[in-house]
mmCIF file of the N, C-alpha and C atoms, coordinates in Angstrom:
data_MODEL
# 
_entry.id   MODEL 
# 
loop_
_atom_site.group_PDB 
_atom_site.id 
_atom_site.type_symbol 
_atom_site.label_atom_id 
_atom_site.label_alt_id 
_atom_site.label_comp_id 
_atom_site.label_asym_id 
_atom_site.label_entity_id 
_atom_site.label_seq_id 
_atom_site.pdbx_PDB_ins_code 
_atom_site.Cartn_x 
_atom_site.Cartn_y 
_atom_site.Cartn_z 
_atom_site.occupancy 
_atom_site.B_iso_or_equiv 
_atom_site.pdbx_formal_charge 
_atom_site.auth_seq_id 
_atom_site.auth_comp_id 
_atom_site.auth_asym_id 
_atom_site.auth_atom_id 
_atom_site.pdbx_PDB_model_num 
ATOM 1   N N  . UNK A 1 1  ? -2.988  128.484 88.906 1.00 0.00 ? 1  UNK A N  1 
ATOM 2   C CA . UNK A 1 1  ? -2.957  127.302 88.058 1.00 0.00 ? 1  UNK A CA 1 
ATOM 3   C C  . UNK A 1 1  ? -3.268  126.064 88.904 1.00 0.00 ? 1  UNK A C  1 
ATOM 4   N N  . UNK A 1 2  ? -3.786  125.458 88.432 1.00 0.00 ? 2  UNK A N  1 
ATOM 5   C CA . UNK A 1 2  ? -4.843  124.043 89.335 1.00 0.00 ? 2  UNK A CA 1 
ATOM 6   C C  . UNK A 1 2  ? -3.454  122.983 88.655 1.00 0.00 ? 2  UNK A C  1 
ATOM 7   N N  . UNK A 1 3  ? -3.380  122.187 90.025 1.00 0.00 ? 3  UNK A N  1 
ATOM 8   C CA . UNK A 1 3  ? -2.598  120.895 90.214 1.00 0.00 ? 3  UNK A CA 1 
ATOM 9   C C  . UNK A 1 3  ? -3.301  119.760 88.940 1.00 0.00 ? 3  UNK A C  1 
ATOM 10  N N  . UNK A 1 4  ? -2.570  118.998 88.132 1.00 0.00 ? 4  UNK A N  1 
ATOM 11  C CA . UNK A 1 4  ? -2.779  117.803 86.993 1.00 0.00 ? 4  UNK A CA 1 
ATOM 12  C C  . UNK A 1 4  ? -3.237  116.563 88.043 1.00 0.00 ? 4  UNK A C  1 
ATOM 13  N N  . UNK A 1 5  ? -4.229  115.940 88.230 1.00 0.00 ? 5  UNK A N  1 
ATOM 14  C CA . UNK A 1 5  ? -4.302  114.962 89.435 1.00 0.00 ? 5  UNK A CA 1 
ATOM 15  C C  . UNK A 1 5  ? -3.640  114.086 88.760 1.00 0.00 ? 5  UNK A C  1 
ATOM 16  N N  . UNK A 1 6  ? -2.808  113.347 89.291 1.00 0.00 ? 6  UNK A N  1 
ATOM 17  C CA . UNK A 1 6  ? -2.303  112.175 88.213 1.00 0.00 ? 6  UNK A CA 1 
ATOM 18  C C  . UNK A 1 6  ? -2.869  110.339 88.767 1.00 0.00 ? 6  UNK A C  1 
ATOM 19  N N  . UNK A 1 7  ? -3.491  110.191 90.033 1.00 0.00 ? 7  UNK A N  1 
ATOM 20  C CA . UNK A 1 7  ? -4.102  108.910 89.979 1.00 0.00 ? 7  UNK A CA 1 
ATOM 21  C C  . UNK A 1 7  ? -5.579  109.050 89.865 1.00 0.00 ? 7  UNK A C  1 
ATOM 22  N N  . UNK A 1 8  ? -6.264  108.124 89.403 1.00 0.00 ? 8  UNK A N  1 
ATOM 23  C CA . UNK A 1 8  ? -7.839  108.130 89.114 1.00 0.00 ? 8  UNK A CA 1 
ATOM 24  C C  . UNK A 1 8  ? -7.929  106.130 89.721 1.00 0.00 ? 8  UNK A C  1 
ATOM 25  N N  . UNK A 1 9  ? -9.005  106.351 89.995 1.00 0.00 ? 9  UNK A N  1 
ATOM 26  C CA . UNK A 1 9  ? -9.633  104.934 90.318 1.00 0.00 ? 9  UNK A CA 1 
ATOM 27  C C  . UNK A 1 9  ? -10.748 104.621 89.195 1.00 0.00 ? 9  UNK A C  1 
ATOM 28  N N  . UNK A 1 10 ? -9.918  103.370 88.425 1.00 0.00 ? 10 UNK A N  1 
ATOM 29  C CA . UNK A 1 10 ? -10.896 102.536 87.226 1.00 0.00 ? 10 UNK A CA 1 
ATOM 30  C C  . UNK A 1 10 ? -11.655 101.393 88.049 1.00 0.00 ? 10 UNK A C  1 
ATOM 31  N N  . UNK A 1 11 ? -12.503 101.588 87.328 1.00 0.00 ? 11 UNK A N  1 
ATOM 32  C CA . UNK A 1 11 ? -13.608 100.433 87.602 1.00 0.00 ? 11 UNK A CA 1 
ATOM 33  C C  . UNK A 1 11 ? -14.213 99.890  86.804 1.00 0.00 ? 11 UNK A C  1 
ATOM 34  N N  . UNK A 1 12 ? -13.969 98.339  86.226 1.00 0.00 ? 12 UNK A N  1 
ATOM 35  C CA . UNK A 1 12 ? -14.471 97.338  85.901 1.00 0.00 ? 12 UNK A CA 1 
ATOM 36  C C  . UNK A 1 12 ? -16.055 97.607  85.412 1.00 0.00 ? 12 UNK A C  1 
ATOM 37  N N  . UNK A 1 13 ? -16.702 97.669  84.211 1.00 0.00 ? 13 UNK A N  1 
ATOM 38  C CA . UNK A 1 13 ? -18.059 97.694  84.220 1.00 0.00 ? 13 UNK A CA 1 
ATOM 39  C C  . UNK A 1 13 ? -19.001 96.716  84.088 1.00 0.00 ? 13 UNK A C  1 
ATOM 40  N N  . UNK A 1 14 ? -17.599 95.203  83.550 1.00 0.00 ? 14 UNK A N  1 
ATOM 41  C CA . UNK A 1 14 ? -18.283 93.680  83.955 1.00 0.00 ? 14 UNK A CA 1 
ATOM 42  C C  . UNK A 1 14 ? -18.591 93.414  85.409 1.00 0.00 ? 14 UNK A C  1 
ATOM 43  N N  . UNK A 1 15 ? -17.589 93.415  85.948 1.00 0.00 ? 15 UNK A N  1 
ATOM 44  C CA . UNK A 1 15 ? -17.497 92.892  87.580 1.00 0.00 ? 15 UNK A CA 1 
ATOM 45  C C  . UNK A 1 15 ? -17.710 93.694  88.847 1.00 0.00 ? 15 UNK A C  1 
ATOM 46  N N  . UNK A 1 16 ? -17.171 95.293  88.605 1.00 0.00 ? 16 UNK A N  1 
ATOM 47  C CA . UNK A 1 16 ? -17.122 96.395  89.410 1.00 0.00 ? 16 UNK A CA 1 
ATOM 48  C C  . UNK A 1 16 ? -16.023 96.375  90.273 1.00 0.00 ? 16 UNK A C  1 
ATOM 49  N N  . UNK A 1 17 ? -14.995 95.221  89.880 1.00 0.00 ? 17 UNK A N  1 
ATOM 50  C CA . UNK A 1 17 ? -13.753 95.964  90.414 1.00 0.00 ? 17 UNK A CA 1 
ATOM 51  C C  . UNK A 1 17 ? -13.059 97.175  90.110 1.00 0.00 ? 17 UNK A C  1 
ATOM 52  N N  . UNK A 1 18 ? -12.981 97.840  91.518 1.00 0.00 ? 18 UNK A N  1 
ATOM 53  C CA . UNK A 1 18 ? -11.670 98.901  91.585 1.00 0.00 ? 18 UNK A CA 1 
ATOM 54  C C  . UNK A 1 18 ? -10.255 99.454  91.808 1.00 0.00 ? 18 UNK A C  1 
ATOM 55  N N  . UNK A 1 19 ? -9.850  99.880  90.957 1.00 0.00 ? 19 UNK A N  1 
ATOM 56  C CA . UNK A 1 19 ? -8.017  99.890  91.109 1.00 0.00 ? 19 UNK A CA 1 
ATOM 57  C C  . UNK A 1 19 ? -7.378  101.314 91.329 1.00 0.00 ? 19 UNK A C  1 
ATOM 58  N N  . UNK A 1 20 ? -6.687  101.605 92.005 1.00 0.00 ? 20 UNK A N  1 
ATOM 59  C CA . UNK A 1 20 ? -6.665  103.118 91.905 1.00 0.00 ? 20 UNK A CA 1 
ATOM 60  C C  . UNK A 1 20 ? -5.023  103.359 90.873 1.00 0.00 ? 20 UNK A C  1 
ATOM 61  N N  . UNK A 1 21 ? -5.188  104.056 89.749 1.00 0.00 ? 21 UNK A N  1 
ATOM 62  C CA . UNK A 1 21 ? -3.702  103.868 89.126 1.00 0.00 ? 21 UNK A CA 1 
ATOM 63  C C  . UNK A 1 21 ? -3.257  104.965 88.980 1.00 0.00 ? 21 UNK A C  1 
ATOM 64  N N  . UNK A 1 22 ? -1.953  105.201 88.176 1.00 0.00 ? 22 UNK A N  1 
ATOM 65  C CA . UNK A 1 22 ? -1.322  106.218 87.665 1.00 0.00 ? 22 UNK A CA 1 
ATOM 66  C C  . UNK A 1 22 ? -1.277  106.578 86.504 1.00 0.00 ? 22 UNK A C  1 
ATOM 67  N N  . UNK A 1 23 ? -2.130  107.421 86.051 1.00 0.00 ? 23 UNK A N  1 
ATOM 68  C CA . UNK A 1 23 ? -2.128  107.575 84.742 1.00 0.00 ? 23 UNK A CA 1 
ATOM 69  C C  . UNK A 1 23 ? -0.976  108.062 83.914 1.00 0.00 ? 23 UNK A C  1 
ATOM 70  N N  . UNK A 1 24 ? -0.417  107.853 82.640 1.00 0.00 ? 24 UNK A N  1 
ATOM 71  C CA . UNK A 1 24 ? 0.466   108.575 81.770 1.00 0.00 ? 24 UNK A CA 1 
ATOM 72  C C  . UNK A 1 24 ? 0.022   109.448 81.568 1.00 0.00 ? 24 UNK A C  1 
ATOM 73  N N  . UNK A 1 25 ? 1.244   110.721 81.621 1.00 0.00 ? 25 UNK A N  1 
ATOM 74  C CA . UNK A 1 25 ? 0.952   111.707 81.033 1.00 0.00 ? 25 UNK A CA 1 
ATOM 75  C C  . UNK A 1 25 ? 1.734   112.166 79.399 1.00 0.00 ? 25 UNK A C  1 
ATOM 76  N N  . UNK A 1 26 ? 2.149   111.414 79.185 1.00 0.00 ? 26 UNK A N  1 
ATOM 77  C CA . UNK A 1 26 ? 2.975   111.513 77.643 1.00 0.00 ? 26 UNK A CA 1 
ATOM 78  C C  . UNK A 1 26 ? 2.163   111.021 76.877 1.00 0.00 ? 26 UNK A C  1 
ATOM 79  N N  . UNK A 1 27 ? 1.159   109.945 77.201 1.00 0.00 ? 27 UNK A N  1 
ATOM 80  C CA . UNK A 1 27 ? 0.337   109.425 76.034 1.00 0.00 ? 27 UNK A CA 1 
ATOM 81  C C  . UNK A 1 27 ? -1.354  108.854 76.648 1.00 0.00 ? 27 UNK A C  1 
ATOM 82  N N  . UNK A 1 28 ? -2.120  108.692 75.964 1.00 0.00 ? 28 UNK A N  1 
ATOM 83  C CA . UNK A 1 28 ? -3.210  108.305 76.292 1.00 0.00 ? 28 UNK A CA 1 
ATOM 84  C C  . UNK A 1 28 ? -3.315  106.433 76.441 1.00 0.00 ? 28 UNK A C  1 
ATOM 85  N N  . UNK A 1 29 ? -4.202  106.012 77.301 1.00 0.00 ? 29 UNK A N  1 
ATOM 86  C CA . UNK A 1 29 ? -4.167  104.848 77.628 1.00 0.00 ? 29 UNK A CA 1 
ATOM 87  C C  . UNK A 1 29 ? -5.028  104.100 77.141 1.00 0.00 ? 29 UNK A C  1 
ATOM 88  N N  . UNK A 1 30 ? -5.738  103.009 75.762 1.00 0.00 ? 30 UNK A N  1 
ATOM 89  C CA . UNK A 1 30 ? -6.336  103.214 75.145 1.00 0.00 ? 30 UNK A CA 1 
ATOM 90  C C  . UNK A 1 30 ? -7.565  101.189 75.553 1.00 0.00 ? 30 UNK A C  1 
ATOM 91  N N  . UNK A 1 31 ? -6.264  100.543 76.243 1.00 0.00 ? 31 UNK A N  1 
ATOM 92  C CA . UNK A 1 31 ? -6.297  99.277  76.527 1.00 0.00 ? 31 UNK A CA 1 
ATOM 93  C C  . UNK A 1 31 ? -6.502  99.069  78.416 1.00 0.00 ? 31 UNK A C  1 
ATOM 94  N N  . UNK A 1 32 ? -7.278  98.196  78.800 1.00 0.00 ? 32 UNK A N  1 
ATOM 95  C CA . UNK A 1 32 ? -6.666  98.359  80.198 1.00 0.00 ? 32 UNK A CA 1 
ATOM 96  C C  . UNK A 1 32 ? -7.594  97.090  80.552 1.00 0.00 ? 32 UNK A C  1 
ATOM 97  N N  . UNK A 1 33 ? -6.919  95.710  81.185 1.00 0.00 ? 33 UNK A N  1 
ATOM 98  C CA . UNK A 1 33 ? -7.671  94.614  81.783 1.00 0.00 ? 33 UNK A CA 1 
ATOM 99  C C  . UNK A 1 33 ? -7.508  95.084  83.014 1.00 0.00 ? 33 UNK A C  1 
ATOM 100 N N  . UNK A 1 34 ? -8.924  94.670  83.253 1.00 0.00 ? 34 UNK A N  1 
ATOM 101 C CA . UNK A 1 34 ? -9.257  94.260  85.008 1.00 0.00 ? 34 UNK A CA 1 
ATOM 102 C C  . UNK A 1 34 ? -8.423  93.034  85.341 1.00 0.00 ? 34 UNK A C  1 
ATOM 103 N N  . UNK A 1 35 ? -7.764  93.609  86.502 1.00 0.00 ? 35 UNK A N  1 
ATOM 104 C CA . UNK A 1 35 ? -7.099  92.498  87.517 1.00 0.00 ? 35 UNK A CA 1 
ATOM 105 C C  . UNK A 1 35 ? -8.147  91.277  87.606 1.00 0.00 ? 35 UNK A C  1 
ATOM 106 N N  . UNK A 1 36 ? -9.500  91.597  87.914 1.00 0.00 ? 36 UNK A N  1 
ATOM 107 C CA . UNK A 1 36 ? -10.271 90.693  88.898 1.00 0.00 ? 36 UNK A CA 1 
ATOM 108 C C  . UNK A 1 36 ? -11.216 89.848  87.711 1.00 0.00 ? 36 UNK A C  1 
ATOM 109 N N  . UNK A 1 37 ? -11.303 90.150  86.694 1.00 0.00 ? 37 UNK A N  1 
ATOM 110 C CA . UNK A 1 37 ? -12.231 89.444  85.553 1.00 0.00 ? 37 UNK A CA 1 
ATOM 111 C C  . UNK A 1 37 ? -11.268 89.563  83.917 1.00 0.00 ? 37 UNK A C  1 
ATOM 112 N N  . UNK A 1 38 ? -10.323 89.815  84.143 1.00 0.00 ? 38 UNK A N  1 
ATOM 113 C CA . UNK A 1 38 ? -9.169  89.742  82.789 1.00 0.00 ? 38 UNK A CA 1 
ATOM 114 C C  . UNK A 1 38 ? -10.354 90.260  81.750 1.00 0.00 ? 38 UNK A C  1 
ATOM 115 N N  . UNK A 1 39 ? -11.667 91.214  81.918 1.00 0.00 ? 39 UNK A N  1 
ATOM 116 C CA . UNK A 1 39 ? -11.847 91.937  80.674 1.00 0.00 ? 39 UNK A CA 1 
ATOM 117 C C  . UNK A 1 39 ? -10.819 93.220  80.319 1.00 0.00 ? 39 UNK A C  1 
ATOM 118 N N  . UNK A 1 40 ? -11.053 93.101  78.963 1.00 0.00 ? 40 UNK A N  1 
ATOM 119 C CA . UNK A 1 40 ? -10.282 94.136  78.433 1.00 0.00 ? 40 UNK A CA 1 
ATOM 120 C C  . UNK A 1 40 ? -10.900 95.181  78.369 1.00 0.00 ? 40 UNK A C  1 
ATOM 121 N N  . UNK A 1 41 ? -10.541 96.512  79.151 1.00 0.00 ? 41 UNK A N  1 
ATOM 122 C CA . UNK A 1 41 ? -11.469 97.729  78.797 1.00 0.00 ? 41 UNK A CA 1 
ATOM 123 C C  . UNK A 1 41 ? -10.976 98.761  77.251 1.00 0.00 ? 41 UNK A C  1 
ATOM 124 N N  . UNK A 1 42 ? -12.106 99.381  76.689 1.00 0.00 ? 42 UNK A N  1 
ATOM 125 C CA . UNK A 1 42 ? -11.516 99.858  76.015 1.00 0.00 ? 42 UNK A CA 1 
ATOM 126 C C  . UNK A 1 42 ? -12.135 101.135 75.984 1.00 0.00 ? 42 UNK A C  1 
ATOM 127 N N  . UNK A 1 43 ? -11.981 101.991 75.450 1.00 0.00 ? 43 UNK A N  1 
ATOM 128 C CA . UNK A 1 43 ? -12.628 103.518 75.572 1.00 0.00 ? 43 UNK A CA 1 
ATOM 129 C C  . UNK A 1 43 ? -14.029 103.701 75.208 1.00 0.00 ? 43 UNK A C  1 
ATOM 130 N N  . UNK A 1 44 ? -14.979 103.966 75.614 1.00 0.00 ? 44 UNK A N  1 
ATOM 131 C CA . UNK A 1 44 ? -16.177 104.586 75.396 1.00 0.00 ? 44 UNK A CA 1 
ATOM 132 C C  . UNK A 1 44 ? -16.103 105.477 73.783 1.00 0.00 ? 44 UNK A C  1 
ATOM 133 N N  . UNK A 1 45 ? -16.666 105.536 72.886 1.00 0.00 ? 45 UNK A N  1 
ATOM 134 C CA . UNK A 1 45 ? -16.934 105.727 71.562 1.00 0.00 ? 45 UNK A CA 1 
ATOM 135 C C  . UNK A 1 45 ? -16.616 107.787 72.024 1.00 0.00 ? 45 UNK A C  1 
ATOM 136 N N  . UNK A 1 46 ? -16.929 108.325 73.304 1.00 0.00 ? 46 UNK A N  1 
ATOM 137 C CA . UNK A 1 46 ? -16.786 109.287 73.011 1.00 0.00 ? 46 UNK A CA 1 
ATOM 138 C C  . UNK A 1 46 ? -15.931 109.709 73.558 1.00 0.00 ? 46 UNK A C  1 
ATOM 139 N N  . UNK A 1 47 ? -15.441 109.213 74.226 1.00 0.00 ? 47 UNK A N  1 
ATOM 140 C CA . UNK A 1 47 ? -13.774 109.444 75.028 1.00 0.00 ? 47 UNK A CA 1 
ATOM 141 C C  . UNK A 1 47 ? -12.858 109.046 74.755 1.00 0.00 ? 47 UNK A C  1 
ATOM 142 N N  . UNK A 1 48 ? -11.477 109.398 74.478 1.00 0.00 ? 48 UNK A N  1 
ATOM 143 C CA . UNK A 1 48 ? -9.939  109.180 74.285 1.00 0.00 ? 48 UNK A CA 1 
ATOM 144 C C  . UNK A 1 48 ? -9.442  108.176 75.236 1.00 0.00 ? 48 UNK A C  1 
ATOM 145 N N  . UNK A 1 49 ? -9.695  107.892 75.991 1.00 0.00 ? 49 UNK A N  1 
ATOM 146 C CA . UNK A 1 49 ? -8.783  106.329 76.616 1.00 0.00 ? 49 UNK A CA 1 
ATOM 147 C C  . UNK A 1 49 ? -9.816  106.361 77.582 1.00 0.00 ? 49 UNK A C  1 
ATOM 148 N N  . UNK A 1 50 ? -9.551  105.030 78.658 1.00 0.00 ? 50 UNK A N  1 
ATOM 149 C CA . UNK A 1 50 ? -10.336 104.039 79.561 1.00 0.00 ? 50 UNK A CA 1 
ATOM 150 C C  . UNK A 1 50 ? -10.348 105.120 80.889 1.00 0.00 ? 50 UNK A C  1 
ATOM 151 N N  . UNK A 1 51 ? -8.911  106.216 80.770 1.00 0.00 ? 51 UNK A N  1 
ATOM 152 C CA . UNK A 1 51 ? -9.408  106.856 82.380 1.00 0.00 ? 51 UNK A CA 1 
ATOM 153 C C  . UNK A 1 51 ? -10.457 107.541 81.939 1.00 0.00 ? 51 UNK A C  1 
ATOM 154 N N  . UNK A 1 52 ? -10.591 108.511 81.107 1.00 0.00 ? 52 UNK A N  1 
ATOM 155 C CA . UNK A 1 52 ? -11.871 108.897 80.572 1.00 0.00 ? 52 UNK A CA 1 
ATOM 156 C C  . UNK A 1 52 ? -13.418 108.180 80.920 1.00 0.00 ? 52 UNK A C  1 
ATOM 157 N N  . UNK A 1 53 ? -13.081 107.030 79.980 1.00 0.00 ? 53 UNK A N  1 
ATOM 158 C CA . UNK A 1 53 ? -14.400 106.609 80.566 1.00 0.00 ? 53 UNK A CA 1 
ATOM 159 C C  . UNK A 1 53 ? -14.763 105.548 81.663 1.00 0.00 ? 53 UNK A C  1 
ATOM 160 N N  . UNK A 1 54 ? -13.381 105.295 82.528 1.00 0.00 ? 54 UNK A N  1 
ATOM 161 C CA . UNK A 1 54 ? -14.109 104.612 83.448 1.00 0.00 ? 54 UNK A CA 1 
ATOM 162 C C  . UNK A 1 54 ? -13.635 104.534 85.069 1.00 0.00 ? 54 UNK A C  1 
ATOM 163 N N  . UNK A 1 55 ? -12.341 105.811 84.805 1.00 0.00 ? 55 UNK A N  1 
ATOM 164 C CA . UNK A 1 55 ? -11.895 106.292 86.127 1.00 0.00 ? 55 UNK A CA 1 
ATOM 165 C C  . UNK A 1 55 ? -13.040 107.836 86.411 1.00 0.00 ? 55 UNK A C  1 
ATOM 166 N N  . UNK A 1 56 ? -12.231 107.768 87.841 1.00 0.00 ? 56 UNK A N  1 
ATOM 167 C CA . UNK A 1 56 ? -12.857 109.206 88.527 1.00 0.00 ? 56 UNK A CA 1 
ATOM 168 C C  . UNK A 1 56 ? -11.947 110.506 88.211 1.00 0.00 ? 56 UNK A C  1 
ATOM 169 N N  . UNK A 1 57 ? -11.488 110.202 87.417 1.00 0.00 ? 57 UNK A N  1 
ATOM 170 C CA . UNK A 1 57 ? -10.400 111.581 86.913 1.00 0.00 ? 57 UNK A CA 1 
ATOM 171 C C  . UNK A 1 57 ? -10.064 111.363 85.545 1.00 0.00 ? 57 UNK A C  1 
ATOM 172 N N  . UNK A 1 58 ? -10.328 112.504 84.752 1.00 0.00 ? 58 UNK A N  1 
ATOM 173 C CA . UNK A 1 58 ? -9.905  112.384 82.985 1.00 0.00 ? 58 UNK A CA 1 
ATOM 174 C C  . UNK A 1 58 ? -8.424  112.157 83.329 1.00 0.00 ? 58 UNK A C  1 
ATOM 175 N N  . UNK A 1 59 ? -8.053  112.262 81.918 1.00 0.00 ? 59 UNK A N  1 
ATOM 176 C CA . UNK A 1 59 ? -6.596  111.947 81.861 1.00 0.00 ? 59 UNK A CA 1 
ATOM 177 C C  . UNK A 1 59 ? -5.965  113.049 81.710 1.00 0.00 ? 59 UNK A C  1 
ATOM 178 N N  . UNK A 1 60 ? -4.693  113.500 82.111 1.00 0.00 ? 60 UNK A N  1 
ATOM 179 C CA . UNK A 1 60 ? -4.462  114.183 81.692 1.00 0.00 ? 60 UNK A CA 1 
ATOM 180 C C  . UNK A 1 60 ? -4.421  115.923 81.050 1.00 0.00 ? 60 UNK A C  1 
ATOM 181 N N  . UNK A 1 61 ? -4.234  115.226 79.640 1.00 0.00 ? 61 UNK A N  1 
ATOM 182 C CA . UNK A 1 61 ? -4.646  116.269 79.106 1.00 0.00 ? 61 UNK A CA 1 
ATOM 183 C C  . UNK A 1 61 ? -5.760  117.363 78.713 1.00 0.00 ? 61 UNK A C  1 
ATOM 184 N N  . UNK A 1 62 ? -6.907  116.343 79.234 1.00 0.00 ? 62 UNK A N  1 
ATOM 185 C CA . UNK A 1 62 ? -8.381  116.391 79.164 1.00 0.00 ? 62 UNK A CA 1 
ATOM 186 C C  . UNK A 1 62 ? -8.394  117.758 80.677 1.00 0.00 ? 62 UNK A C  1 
ATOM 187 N N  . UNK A 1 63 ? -7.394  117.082 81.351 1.00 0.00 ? 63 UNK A N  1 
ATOM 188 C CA . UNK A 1 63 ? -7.988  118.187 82.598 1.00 0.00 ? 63 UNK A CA 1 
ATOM 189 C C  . UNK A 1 63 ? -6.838  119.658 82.416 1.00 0.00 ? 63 UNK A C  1 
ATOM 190 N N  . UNK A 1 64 ? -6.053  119.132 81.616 1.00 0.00 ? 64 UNK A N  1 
ATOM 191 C CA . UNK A 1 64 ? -5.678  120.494 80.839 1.00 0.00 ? 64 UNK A CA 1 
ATOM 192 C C  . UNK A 1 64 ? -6.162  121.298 80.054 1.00 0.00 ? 64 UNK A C  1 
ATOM 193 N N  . UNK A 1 65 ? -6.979  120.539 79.458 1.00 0.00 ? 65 UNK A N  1 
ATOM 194 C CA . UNK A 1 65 ? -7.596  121.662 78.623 1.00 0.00 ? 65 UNK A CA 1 
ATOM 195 C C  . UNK A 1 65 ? -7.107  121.210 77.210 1.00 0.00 ? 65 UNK A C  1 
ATOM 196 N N  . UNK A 1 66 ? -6.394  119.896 76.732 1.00 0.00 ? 66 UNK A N  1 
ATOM 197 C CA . UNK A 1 66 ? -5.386  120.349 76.021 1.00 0.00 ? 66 UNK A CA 1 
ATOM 198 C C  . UNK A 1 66 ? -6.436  119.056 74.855 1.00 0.00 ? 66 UNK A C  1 
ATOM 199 N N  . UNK A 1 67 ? -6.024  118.972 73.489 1.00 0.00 ? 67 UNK A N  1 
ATOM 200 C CA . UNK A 1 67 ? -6.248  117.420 72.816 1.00 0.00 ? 67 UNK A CA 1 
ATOM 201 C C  . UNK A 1 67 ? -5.729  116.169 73.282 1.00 0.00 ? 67 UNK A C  1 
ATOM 202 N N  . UNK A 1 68 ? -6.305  115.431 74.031 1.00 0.00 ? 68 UNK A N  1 
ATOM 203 C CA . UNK A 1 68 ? -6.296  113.829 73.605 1.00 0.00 ? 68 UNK A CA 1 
ATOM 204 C C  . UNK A 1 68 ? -5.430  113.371 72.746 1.00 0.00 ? 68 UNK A C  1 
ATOM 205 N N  . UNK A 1 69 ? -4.350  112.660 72.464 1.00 0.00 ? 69 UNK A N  1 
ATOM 206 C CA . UNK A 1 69 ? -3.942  111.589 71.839 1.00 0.00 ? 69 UNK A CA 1 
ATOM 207 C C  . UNK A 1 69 ? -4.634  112.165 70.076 1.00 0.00 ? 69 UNK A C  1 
# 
C-alpha cells in the first residue's frame, strides 16, 4: 500500500508564486489566495479543488483512488 503524500506545492498562475502546504484530508479545498498577489484561486472546471489543479500532488483522495468532495 503506497504512502497518502499529504504536502503539495501551489503555485500562483497570476504571479507564479510558490507555497508548499498541507493539504486536508477530511475535505476538499475549493478556495485558496496567494500570499504574494491576494488572487483567489479556484479549481480548474475539471478538477475538485486548487491542489488538483495547481499543486504538484492531487489531493488526497484523488491519490486514493477514492471520489472528490
Amino acid at each position: 500500500m503506497e504512502t497518502t503524500i499529504l504536502k503539495s506545492t501551489i503555485t500562483c498562475p497570476e504571479c507564479g508564486y510558490k507555497k508548499a502546504e498541507e493539504m486536508p484530508t477530511e475535505s476538499c479545498q475549493f478556495f485558496y489566495e496567494c500570499e504574494n498577489c491576494k488572487t483567489v484561486l479556484k479549481p480548474n472546471e475539471e478538477d475538485c479543488c486548487v491542489y488538483c489543479s495547481f499543486g504538484t500532488v492531487a489531493c488526497p483522495p484523488i491519490q486514493e483512488n477514492k471520489s472528490c468532495c
